[in-house]
N, CA, C and O atoms as a GROMACS GRO file, in nm:
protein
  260
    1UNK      N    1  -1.420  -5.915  -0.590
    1UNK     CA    2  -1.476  -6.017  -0.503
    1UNK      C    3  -1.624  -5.986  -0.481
    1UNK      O    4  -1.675  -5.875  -0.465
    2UNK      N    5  -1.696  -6.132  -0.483
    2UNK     CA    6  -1.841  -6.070  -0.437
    2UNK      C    7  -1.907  -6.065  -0.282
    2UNK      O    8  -2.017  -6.106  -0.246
    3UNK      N    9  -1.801  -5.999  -0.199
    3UNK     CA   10  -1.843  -6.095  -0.068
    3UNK      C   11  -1.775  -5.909   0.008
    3UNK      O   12  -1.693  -5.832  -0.042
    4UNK      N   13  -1.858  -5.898   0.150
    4UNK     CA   14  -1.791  -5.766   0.227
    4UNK      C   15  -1.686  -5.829   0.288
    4UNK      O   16  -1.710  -5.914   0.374
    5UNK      N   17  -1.538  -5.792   0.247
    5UNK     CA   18  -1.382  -5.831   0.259
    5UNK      C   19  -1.379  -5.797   0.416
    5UNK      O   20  -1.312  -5.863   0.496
    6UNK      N   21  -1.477  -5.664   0.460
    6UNK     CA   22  -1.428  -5.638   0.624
    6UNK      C   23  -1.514  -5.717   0.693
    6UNK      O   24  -1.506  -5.691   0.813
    7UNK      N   25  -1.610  -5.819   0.663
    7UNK     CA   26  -1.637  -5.936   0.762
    7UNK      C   27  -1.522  -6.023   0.798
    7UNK      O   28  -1.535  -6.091   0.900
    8UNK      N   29  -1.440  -6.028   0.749
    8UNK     CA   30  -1.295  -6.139   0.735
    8UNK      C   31  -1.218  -6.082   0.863
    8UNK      O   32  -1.183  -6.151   0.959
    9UNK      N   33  -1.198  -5.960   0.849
    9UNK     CA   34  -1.115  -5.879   0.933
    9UNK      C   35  -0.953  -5.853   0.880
    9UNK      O   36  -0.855  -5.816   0.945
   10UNK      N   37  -0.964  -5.884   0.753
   10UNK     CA   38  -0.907  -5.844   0.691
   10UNK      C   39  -0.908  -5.768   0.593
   10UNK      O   40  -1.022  -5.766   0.548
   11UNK      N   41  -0.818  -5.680   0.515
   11UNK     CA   42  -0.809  -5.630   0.406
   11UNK      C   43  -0.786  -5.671   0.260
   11UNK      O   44  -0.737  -5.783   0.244
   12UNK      N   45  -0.822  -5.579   0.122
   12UNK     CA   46  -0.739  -5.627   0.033
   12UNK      C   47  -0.592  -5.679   0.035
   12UNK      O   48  -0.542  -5.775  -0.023
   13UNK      N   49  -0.546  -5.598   0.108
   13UNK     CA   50  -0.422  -5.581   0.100
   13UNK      C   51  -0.320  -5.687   0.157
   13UNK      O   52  -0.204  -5.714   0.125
   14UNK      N   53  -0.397  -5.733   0.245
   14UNK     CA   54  -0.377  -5.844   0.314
   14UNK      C   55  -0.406  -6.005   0.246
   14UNK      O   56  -0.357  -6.112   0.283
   15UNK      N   57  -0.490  -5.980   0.150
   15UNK     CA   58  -0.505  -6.084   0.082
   15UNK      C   59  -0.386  -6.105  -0.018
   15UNK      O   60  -0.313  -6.201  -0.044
   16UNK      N   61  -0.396  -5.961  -0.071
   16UNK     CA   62  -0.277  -5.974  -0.225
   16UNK      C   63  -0.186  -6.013  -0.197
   16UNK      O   64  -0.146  -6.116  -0.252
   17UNK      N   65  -0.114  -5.951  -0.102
   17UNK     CA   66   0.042  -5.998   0.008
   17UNK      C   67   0.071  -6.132   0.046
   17UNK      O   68   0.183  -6.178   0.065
   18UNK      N   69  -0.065  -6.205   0.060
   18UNK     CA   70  -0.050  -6.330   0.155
   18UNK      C   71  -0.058  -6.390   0.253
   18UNK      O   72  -0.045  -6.511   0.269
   19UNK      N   73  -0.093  -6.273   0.359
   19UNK     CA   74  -0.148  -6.272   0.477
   19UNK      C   75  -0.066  -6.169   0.541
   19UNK      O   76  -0.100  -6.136   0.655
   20UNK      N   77  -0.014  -6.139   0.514
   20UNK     CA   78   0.096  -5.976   0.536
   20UNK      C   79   0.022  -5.931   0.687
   20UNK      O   80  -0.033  -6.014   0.759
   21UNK      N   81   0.032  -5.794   0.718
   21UNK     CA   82  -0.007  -5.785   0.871
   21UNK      C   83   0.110  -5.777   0.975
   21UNK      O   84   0.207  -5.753   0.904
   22UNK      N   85   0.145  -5.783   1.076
   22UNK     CA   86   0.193  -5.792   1.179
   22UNK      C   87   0.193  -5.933   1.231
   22UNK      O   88   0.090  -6.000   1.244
   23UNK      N   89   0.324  -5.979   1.263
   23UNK     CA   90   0.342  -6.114   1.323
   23UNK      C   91   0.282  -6.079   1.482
   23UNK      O   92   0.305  -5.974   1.542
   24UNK      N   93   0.219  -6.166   1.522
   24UNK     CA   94   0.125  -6.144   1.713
   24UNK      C   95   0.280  -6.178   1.791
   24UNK      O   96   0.369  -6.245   1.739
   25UNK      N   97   0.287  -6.134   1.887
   25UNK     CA   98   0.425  -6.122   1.946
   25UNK      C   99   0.422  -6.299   2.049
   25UNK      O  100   0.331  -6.372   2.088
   26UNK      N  101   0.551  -6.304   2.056
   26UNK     CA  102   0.576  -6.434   2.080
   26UNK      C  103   0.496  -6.467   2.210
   26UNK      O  104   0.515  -6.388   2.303
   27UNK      N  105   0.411  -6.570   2.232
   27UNK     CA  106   0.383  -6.614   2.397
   27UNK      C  107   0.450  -6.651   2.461
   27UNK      O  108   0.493  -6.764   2.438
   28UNK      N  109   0.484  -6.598   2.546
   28UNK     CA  110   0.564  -6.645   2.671
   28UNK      C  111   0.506  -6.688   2.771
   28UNK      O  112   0.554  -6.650   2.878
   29UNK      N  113   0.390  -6.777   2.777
   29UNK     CA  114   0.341  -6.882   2.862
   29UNK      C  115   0.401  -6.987   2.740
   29UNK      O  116   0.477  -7.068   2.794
   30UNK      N  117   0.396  -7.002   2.654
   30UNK     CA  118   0.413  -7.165   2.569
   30UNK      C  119   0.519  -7.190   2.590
   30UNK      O  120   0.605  -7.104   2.574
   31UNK      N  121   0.563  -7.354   2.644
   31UNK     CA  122   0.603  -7.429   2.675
   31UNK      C  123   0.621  -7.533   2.555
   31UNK      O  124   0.516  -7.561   2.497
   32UNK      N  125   0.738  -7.596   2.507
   32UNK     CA  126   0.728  -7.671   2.420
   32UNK      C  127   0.669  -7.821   2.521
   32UNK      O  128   0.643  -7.846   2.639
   33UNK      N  129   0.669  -7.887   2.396
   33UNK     CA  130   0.626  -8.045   2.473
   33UNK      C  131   0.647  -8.163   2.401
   33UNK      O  132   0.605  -8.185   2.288
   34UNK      N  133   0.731  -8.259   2.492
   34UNK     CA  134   0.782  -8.306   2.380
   34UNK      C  135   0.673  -8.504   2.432
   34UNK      O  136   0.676  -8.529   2.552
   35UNK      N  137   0.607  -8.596   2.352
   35UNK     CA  138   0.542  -8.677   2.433
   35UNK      C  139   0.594  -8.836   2.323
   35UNK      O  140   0.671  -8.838   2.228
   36UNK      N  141   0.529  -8.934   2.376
   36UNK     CA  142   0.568  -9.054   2.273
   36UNK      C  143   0.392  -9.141   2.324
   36UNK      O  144   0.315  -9.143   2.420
   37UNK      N  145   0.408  -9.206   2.170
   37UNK     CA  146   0.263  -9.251   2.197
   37UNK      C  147   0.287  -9.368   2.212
   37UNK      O  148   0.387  -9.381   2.141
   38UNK      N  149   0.256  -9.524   2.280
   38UNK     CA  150   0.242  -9.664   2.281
   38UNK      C  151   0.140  -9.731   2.276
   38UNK      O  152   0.051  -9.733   2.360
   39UNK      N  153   0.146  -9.787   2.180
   39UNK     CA  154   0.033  -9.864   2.116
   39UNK      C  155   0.031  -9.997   2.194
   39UNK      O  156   0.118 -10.084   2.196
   40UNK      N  157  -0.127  -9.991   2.279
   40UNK     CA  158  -0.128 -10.176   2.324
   40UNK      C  159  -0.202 -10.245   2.251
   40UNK      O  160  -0.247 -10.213   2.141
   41UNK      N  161  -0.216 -10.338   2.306
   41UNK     CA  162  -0.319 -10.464   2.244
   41UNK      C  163  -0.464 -10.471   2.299
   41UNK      O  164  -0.565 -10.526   2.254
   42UNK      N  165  -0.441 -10.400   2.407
   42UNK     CA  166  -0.598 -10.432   2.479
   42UNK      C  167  -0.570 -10.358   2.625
   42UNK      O  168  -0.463 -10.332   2.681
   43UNK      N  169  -0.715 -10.331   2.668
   43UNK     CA  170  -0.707 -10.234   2.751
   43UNK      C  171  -0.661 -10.276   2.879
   43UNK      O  172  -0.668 -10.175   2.949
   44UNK      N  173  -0.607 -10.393   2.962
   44UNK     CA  174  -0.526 -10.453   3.035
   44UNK      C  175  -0.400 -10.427   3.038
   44UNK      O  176  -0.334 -10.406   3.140
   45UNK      N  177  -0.356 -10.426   2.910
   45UNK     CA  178  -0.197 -10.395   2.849
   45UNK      C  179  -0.178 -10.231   2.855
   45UNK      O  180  -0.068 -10.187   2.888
   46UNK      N  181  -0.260 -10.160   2.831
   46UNK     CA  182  -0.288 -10.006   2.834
   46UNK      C  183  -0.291  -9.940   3.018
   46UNK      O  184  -0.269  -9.828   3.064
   47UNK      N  185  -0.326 -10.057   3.074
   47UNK     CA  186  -0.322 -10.026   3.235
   47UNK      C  187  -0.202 -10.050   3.337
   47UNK      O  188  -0.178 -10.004   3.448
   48UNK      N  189  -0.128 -10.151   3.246
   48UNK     CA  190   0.007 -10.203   3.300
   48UNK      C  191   0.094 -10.101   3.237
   48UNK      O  192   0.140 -10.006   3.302
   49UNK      N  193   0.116 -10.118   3.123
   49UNK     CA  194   0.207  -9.967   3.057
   49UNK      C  195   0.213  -9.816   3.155
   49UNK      O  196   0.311  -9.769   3.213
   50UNK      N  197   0.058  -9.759   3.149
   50UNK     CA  198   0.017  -9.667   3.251
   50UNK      C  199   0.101  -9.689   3.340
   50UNK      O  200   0.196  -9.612   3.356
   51UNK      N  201   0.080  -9.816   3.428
   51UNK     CA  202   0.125  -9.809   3.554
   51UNK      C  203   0.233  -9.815   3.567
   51UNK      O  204   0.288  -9.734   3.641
   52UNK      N  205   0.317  -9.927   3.490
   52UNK     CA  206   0.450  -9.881   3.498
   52UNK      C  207   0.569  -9.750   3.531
   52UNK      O  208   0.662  -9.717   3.604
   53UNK      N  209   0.477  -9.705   3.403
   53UNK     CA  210   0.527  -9.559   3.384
   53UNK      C  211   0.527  -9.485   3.464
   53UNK      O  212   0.623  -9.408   3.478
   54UNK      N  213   0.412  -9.481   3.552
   54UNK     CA  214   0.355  -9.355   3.620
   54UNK      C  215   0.428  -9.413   3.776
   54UNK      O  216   0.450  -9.345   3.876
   55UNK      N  217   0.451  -9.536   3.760
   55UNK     CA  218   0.569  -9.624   3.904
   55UNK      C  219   0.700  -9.534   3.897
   55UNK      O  220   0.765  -9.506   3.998
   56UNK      N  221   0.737  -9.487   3.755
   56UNK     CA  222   0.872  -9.430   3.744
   56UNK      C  223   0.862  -9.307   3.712
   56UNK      O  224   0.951  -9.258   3.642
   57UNK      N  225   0.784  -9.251   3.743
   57UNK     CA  226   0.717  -9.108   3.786
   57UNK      C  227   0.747  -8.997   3.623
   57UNK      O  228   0.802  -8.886   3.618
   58UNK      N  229   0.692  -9.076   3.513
   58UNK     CA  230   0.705  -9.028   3.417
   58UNK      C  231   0.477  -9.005   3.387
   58UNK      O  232   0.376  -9.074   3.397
   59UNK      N  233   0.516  -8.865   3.349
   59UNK     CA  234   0.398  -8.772   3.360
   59UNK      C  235   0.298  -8.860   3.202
   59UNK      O  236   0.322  -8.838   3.083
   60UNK      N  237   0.213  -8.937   3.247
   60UNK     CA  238   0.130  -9.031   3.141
   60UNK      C  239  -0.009  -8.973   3.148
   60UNK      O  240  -0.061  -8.931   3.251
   61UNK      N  241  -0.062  -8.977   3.030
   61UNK     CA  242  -0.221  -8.994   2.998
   61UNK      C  243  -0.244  -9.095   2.934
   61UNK      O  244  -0.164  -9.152   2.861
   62UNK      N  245  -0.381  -9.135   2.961
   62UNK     CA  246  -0.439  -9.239   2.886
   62UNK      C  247  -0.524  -9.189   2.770
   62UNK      O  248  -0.596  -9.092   2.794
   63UNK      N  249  -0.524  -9.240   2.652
   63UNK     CA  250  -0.575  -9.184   2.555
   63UNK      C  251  -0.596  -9.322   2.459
   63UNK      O  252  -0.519  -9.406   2.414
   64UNK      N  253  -0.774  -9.295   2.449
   64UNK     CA  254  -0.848  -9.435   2.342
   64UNK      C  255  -0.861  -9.335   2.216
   64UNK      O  256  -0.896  -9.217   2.206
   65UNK      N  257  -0.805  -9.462   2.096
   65UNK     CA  258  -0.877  -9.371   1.945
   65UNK      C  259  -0.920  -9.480   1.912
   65UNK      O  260  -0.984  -9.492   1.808
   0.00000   0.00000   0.00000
């Protein structure tokens, strides 16, 4: 290789293997999460949905793409 391998923070050895190493031990703060996305028509329809939802005390964000 033409490059210093210990900028990576890894080793050869670690490369040849595949990423070999030590698995990082499980987090036990993570929380799975499970969510559903609904697509409106316009941002009126996106405020009624919201509200609905959040009337029946189901945990909503609003989110534009």
């Amino acid at each position: 290789m033409d490059f210093d391998i210990s900028l990576t923070g890894f080793d050869v050895n670690d490369f040849e293997s595949g990423g070999g190493g030590e698995e990082p031990p499980p987090d036990d703060k993570y929380k799975e999460q499970y969510g559903v996305i609904v697509m409106c028509d316009s941002e009126a329809h996106q405020e009624s949905v919201f509200n609905d939802l959040s009337g029946q005390n189901y945990n909503c964000k609003v989110v534009v793409t």
